[in-house]
C-alpha positions as CSV (number, residue, x, y, z in Angstrom):
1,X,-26.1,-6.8,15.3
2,X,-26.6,-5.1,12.0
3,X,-23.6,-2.8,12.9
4,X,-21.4,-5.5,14.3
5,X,-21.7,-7.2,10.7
6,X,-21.3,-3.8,8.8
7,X,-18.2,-3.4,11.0
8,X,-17.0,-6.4,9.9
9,X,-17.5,-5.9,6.5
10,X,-15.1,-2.8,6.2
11,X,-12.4,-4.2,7.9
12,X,-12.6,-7.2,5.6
13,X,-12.8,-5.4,2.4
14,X,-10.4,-2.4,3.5
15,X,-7.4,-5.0,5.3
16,X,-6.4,-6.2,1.8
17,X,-6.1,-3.1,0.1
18,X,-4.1,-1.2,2.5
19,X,-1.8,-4.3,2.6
20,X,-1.5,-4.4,-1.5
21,X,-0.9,-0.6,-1.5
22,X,2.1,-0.9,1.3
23,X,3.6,-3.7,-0.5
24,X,7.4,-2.9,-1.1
25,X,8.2,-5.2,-3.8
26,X,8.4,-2.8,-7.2
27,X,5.8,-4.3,-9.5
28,X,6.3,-4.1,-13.4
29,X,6.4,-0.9,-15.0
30,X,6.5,0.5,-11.9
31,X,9.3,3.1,-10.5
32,X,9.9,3.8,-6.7
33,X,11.0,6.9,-6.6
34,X,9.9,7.5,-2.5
35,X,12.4,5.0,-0.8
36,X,16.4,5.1,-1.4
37,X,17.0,1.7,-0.3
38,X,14.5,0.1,-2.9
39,X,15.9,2.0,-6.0
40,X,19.6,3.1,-5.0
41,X,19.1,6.9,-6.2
42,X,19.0,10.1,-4.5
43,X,15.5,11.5,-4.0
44,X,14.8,14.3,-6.6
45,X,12.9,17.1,-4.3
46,X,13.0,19.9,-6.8
């Protein structure tokens, strides 16, 4: 039971962050530089 609950627990606490970190909208002051479509420019790989 005490697993179950620990289990539980992660998934809560971790499911949020991994859906705030693959959030596409750009915040402010922030730069997407990974992903053409969102910022138009060709991807600098030097």
């Amino acid at each position: 039971m005490v697993l179950k609950n620990y289990i539980l627990n992660i998934i809560i606490l971790v499911t949020p962050t991994i859906c705030i970190a693959q959030n596409p909208i750009e915040k402010e002051g922030w730069t997407l530089t990974f992903n053409d479509e969102f910022n138009d420019t060709v991807l600098d790989k030097s």
